[in-house]
C-alpha positions in Angstrom: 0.0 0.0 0.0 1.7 3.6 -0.6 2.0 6.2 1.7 -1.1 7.6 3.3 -2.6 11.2 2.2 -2.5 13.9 4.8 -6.1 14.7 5.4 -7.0 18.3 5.4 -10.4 19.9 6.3 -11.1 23.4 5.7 -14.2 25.9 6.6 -14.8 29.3 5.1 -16.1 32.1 7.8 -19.1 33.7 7.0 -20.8 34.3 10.1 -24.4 32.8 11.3 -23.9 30.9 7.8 -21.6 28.8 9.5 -24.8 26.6 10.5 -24.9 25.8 6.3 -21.4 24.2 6.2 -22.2 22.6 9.9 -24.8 21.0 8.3 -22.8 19.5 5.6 -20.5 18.3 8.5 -23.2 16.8 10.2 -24.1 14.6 7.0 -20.7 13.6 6.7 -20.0 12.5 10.0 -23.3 10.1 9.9 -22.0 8.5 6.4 -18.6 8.0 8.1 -20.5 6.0 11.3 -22.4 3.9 8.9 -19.8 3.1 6.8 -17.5 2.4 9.8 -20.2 0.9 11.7 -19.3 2.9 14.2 -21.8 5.3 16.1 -19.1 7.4 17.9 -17.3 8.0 14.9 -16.2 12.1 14.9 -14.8 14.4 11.8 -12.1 14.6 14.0 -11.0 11.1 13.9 -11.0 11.5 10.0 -8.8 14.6 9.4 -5.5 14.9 10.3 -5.6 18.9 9.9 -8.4 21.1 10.5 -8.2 25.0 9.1 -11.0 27.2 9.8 -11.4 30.9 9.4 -13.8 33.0 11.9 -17.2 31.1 11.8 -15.2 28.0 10.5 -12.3 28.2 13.2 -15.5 28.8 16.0 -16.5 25.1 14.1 -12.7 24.2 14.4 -12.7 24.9 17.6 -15.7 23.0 18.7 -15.2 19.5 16.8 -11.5 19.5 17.9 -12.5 20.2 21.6 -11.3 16.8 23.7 -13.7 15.1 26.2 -13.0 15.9 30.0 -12.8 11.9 30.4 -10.7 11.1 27.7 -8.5 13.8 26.2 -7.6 11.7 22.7 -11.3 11.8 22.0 -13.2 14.7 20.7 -16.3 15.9 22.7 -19.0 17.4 20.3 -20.2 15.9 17.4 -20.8 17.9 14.4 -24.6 18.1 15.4 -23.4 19.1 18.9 -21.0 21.9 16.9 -24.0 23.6 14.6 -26.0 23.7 17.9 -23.9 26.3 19.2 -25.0 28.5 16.2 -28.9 27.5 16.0 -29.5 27.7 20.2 -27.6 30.8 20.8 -27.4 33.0 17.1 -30.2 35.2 18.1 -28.5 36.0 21.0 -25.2 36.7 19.6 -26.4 38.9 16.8 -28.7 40.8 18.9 -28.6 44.3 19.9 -30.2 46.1 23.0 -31.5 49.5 22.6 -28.6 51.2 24.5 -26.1 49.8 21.5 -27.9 51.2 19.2 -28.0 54.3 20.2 -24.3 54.3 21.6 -23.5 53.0 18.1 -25.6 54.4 15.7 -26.5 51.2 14.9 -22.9 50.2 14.0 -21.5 53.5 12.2 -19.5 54.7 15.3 -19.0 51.6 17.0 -18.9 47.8 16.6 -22.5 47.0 16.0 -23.2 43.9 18.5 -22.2 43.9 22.4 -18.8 41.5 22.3 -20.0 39.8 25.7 -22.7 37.5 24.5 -20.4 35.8 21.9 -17.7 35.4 24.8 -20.6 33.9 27.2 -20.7 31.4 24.7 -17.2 30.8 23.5 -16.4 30.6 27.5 -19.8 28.2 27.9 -18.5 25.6 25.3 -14.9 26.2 25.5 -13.8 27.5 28.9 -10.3 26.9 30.3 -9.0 24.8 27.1 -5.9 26.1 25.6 -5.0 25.6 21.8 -2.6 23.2 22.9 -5.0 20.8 23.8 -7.1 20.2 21.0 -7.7 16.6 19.7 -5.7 17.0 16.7 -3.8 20.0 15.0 -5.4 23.1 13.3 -4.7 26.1 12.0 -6.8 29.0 12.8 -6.0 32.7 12.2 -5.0 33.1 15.9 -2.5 31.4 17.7 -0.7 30.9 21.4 -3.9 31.7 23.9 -6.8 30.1 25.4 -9.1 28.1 22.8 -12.0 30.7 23.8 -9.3 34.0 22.7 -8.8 32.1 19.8 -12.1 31.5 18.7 -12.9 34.9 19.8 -10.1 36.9 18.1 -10.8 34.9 14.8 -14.4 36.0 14.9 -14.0 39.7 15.6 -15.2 40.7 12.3 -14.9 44.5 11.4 -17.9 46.4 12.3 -19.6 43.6 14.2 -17.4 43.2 17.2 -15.2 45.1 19.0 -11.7 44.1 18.4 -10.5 41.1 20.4 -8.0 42.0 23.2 -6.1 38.6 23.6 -3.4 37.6 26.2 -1.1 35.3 25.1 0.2 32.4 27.8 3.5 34.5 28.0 1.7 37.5 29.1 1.7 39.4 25.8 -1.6 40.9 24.8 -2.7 41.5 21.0 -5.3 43.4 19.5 -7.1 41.0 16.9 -9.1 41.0 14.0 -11.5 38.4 12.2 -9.0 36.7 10.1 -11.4 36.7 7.1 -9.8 40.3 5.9 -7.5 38.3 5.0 -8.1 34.8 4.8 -11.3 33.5 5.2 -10.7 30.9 2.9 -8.1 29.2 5.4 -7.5 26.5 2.8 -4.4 27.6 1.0 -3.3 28.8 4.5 -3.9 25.0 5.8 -1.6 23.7 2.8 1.1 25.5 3.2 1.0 24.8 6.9 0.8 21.6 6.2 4.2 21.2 4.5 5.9 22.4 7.0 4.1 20.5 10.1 4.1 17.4 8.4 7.8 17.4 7.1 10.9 15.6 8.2 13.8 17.3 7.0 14.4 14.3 4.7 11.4 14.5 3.1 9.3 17.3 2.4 5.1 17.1 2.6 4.0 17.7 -1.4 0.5 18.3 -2.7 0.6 15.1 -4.3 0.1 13.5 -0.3 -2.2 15.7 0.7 -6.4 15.7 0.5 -8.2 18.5 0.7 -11.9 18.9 1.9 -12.6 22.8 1.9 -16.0 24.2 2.6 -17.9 27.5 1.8 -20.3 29.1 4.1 -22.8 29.7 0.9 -22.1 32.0 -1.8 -23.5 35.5 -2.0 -26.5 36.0 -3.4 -26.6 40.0 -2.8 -26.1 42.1 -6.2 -24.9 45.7 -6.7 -26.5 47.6 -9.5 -24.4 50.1 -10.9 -27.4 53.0 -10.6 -27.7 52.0 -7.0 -24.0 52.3 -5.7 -22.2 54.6 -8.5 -22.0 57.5 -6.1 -21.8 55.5 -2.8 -19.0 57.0 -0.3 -17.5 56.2 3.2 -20.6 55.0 5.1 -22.1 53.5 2.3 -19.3 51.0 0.8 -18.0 50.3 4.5 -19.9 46.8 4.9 -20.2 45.8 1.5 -16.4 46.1 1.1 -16.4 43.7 3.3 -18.8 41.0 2.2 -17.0 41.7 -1.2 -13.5 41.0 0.3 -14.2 37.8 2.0 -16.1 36.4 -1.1 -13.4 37.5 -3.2 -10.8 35.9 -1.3 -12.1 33.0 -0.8 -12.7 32.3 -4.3 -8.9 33.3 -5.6 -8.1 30.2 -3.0 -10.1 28.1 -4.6 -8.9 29.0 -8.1 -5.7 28.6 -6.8 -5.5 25.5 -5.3 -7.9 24.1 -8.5 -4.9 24.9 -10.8 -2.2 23.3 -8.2 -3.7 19.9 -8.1 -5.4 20.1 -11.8 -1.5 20.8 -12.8 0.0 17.6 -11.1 -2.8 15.4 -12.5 -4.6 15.1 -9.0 -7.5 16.6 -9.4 -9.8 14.7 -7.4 -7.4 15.1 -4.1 -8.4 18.4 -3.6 -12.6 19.0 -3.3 -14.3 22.0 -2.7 -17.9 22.7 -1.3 -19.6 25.8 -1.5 -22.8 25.5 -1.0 -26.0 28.0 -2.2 -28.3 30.0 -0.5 -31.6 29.8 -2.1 -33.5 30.1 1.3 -31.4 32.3 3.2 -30.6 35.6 3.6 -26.6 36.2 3.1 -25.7 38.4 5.6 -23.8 37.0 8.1 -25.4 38.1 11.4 -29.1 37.7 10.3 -29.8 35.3 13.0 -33.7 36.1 13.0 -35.8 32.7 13.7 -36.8 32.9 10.3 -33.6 33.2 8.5 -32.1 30.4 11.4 -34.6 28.2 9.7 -33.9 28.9 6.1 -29.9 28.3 7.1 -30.5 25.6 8.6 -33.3 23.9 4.8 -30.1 25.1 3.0 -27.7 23.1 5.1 -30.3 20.2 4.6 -30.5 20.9 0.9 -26.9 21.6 0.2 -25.9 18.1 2.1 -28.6 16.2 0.2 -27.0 18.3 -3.4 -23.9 17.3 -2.6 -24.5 13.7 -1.4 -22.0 11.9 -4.1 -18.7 14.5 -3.4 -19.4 13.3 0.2 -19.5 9.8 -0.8 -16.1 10.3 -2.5 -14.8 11.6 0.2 -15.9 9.6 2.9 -14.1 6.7 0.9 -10.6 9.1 0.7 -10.5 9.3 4.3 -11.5 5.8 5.1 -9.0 5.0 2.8 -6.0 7.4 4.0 -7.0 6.6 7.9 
């Protein structure tokens, strides 16, 4: 048998759409018990590397989390992981009267109150350090408590107040949501890969890696040239944004497309991004009725996409 792929999982941020790729997650985890025959069968036991970008490092976060009884095993399952989003979304993305005034709703300040997210990061996560996660990840923090890091890599731009993190050395760090940059983690994830996974001897190459990368749902907000032609400041401030991350994480994609279609290995890297055609884009509508349409396009989107999972269940069974 030859040498055994490095297994790489990847998840876009995108805010309360995170529940879509969760979803996803959650259909791929119950193919992997059936076809293991194995009820407490985890993502994490199937991944060797897990990358995840604001929502997606939150779902990092969570699925690597170990058990307090056993430390080699992962607590939540992937259900347990898009929970998070569906019992307390409303309550993240909502904002009292007294914000709204303070902020104008979000012009002047970060729109949502920073402390309901952090109730929940610390509720889920509490004392764990990065350290101690189940198996390696890359998220775009690094070197605090899991809770800072999921926090820091969720502080998006207008929406939270920057994340003040304290490193275990006592250093402290003002951090942003590291989708302004990368919220497509997966090109991140490979070339971290080469370098965690290489022996000086022999050097980690795409060709032994697999790649499973998934969107949080492509945009379906338009511009029309009429409408935004003379938009200034105020105006372009969030949709810059939502442009930014969309954009980014599609260059990735490209990217990494033309690396594996170049070496002939095409089908070692898969991408998933699924489509909204229930639910509103934005990423902190966490109304009950968008929660719901998230959570039929999740459904949908795992049911569209029910053959790339079978394919890739069968690459990490086969690479375990």
């Amino acid at each position: 048998m030859g040498k055994k792929l490095i297994r790489i999982l990847s998840i876009d941020g995108g805010g309360i759409r995170g529940i879509v790729p969760g979803k996803i997650l959650v259909a791929l985890e119950k193919k992997l018990q059936v076809r293991e025959n194995n009820p407490e069968a985890r993502i994490a036991d199937y991944f060797d590397l897990v990358a995840g970008t604001s929502t997606g490092g939150i779902l990092t976060c969570i699925l690597l989390c170990p058990d307090e009884k056993n430390s080699l095993r992962p607590k939540y399952s992937a259900q347990e992981a898009v929970d998070l989003y569906i019992k307390n979304g409303n309550t993240i993305f909502s904002i009292p009267l007294w914000q709204k005034v303070k902020s104008l709703t979000g012009i002047i300040e970060e729109k949502y109150p920073s402390k309901y997210i952090e109730n929940v990061l610390t509720q889920y996560l509490a004392d764990l350090k990065l350290s101690q996660l189940v198996k390696p990840c890359l998220i775009t923090a690094y070197d605090f408590y899991l809770r800072e890091v999921a926090r820091a890599t969720s502080a998006a731009p207008t929406y939270f107040e920057v994340a003040l993190a304290t490193s275990l050395s006592g250093v402290s760090y003002p951090l942003i949501d590291g989708g302004v940059f990368a919220n497509n983690p997966a090109l991140c994830a490979f070339a971290e890969a080469t370098q965690y996974f290489s022996k000086e001897d022999d050097k980690l190459t795409a060709s032994e890696m697999f790649i499973f990368s998934i969107g949080t749902g492509a945009s379906n907000k338009t511009y029309e040239y009429n409408r935004v032609k003379k938009w200034g400041v105020v105006e372009w401030v969030k949709p810059v944004l939502d442009i930014m991350m969309d954009g980014v994480s599609k260059t990735i994609d490209y990217q990494l497309l033309q690396i594996y279609e170049a070496i002939g290995l095409r089908d070692q890297y898969v991408r998933v991004n699924p489509i909204l055609t229930e639910a509103k884009s934005d990423m902190d509508n966490a109304s009950p009725e968008n929660l719901k349409a998230l959570i039929a396009d999740g459904m949908e989107n795992a049911e569209k996409f029910d053959e790339v999972l079978d394919k890739v269940v069968e690459m990490l069974i086969a690479n375990k």
